[in-house]
N, C-alpha and C positions, 0 to 999 in steps of 0.2 A: 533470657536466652544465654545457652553458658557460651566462651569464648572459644574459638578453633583450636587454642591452645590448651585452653581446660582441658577439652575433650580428648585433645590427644595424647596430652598426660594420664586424665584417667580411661584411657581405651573406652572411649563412646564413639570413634571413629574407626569403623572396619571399614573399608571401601570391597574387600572381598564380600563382607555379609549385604553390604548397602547395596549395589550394583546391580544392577536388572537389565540385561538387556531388551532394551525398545523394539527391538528389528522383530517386524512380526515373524519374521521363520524361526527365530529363536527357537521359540515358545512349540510348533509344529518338529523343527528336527528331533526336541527333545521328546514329544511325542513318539518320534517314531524309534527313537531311541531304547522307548521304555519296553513300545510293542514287541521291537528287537529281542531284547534282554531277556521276556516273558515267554517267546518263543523258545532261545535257546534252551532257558533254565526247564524248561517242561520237557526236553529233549534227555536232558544231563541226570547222569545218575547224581545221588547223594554228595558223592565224593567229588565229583567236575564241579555240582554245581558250588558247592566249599570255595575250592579252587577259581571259579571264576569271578566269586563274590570278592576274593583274596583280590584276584587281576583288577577288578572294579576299583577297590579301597586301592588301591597301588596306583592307578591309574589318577585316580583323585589326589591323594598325596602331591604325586607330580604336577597335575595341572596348579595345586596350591600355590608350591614352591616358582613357577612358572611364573604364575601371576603376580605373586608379592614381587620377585624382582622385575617385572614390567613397570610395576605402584613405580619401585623404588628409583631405576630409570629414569620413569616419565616428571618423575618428580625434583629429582637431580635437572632434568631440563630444565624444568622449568623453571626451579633456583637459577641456574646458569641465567638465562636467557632474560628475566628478570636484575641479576645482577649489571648482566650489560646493559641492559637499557637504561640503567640506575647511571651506571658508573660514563658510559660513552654519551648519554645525553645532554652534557653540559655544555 
């Protein structure tokens, strides 16, 4: 098994691509999400739907950036909090 730091040097760790959420509504909002989507688009001339496909990917982007700095955050805590315990435990 390679090491947490192998991995992380050679990018075998995404936590964006690994992450699933458990919560069973997850899995149903996105359903209805998608129903949403297929609704509008059958509404939408050629051109909106372009456009809302654009909104989509834009929308995506953002969540990405959103989320990598959550990782990065939550992980900054956890150094922290880790450090202290290291360091204040004696």
């Amino acid at each position: 098994m390679k090491s947490t730091l192998k991995s992380l040097f050679d990018d075998g760790i995404c936590p964006f691509e690994d992450i699933v959420p458990r919560d069973p509504q997850y899995r149903a909002i996105n359903q209805k999400i998608s129903g949403e989507k297929r609704y509008f688009i059958g509404k939408m001339s050629p051109d909106d739907t372009r456009r809302f496909e654009e909104l989509e990917k834009l929308y995506s982007e953002s969540t990405s950036i959103y989320a990598c700095d959550c990782f990065i955050y939550g992980f900054r805590l956890g150094a922290s909090l880790m450090i202290e315990v290291l360091i204040d435990g004696k």
